[in-house]
C-alpha positions, 0 to 999 in steps of 0.5 A: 516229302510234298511239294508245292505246284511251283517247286515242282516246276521249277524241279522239272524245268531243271532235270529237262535243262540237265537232260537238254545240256547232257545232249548238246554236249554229246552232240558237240562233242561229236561235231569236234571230233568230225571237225577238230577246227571248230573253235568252241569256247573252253568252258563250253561242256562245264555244265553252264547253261550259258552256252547250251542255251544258245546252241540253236537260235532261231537265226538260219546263218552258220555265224549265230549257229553256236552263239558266236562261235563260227561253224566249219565250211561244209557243215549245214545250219539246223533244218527248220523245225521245231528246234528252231520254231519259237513256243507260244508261250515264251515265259513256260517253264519248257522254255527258254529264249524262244526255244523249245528245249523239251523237244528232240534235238536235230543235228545236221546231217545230209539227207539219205538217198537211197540206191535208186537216187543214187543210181539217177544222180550217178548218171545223171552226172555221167551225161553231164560229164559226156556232153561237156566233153562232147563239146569241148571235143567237138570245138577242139576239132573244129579249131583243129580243122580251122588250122588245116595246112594248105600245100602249096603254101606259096600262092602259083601265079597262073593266067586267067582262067587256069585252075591250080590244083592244092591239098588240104591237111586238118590234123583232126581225130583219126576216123572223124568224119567231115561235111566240106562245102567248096566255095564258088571259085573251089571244086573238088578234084577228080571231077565231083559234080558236087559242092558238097562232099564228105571226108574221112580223117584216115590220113589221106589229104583232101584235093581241091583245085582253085580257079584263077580268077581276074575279078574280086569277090565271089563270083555267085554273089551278085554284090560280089562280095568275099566269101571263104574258100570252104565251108567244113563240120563235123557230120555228127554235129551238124555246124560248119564254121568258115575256112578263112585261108586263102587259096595258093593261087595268084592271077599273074599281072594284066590290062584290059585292052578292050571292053566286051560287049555282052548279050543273052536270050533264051535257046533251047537249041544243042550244039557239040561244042558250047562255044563258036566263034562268027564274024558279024557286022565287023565284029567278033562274036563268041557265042555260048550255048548252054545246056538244056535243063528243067528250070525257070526262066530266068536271065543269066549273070554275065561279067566279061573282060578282054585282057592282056597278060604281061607276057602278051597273052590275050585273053576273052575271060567270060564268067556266066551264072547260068540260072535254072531256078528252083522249080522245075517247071519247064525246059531252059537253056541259055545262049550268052554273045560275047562281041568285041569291037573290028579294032581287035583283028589279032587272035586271042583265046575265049575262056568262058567260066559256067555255073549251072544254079537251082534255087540255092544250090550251085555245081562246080565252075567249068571252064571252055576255051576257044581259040580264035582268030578274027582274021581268018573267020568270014563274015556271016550274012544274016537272013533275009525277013529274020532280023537280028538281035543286035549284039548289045548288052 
């Protein structure tokens, strides 16, 4: 039997048509069994061509996947290839709507992997796991220590220039090492020379002591701005965030009764006693000396007040910012003069509060006290050819 070129054709273009439906069929039947949700028309596998022709369409949306049908969440649309690539000749008996059906069929999958990507992917995604945790629980700590019970909790009132000693209680990660940083009015107890300290959460509190302080602000801030208590990090981090409570600690209620004339120079002399008291020119003069260390010369801050506590105290309270610079380039040392007026002739008590700066960095407050009485101290005569400064600010 012989045919004619275009009955065979025709004959070829519908055993490829037979052949192409046969394999959609059988891969949406395995499509339905993995996703029995998909919604597929009922007469889909009769054999029509009307709804194999249009089980890949050259559109990459998952709705125009099956030719209205919507796909199941999760399954990819067909990969870009020839299942999707339009022939050149659109009219060919091999096609169909722009599609080759004469080419394999590709259906979705997920791409292989093999154990060494599996294996990076695995650990990739362990570190990411870590580092996420890693933060959370590093911010968790830091809110933690944020919240860290302060005893006593009800502020002591004490006089100027006392120290009130308190503990600090962060319920952090047992074993979590800290960097604390105390403020300029804080020092560590037990004598620390330091600002910076370090602390083990092993159940043990930390102990500060908080000085009584006349004045607002920082006292090592020139503006005399407010600044937090402390300063605190983990040691591993590297951050520190600000301690915002304040410290237990009140200055009990006074007046100021006479104003305190101020004076520095530069001194390299040494005494056994940083502060001593003459009476000159009428007046009581309280004298700092400072000691020497290799600095810059530079002037120290000075802020002074003569006070009455309502309990009759009196008091000449004294803080000194003593500055050394940051290079050590020669000897320094400070003389400070504190001098009130002949009208205070009762006694009174010197507290005269130091801070010894290099550059950026500061040592604990020391406190010195005097007591003085007016009355009983003798006029100093000044030397002849050697004039006096005066005791001016």
């Amino acid at each position: 039997m012989q045919f004619s070129p275009g009955s065979q054709s025709r004959l070829f273009s519908q055993a490829v048509w037979q052949r192409r439906n046969a394999q959609t069929r059988g891969a949406l039947q395995s499509l339905l069994m993995m996703h029995p949700s998909a919604i597929v028309p009922a007469d889909f596998f009769d054999g029509s061509s009307e709804h194999a022709s249009a089980v890949t369409t050259t559109e990459r949306t998952r709705s125009d996947a099956l030719n209205g049908v919507p796909m199941v969440p999760g399954v990819r649309p067909p990969p870009r290839g020839r299942v999707n690539r339009p022939s050149a000749a659109r009219n060919s008996p091999r096609t169909c709507r722009g599609i080759d059906w004469a080419a394999p069929m590709r259906v979705p999958h997920a791409p292989r992997r093999t154990p060494r990507a599996r294996a990076a992917l695995g650990t990739a995604a362990s570190l990411a796991a870590l580092l996420v945790a890693g933060c959370v629980t590093s911010l968790a700590q830091h809110a933690a220590f944020a919240r860290a019970e302060v005893l006593p909790r009800a502020a002591v009132p004490r006089d100027p220039g006392d120290t009130v000693g308190f503990e600090l209680r962060p319920r952090v990660t047992r074993g979590s090492e800290w960097i604390v940083e105390a403020g300029g009015a804080v020092r560590f107890a037990g004598g620390t020379p330091y600002m910076l300290a370090g602390f083990t959460a092993d159940g043990t509190p930390l102990r500060l002591e908080a000085l009584v302080r006349p004045f607002p602000g920082d006292p090592l801030s020139p503006e005399g701005e407010a600044r937090p208590l402390l300063r605190f990090g983990l040691a591993d981090v590297g951050a520190v965030e600000p301690f915002d409570a304040p410290a237990p600690v009140a200055c009990i209620a006074h007046r100021e009764i006479a104003a305190v004339t101020t004076s520095s120079s530069f001194s390299l002399g040494r005494r056994p006693v940083p502060l001593a008291a003459e009476r000159r020119r009428g007046r009581t003069v309280v004298t700092f000396q400072s000691p020497v260390a290799a600095g810059e010369p530079r002037a120290p801050r000075v802020r002074a007040t003569l006070l009455e506590t309502a309990e009759g105290r009196r008091l000449l309270y004294a803080e000194i910012v003593l500055r050394y610079g940051a290079l050590p380039l020669e000897p320094v040392g400070h003389e400070v003069e504190l001098s009130v007026g002949p009208e205070v002739s009762a006694p009174f008590g010197a507290v005269v509060v130091t801070w010894a700066t290099h550059g950026v960095h500061h040592g604990p407050f020391e406190v010195h006290r005097l007591h003085v009485d007016p009355s009983t101290l003798r006029e100093t005569p000044q030397p002849l050819g050697v004039p006096r400064r005066p005791s001016g600010g």
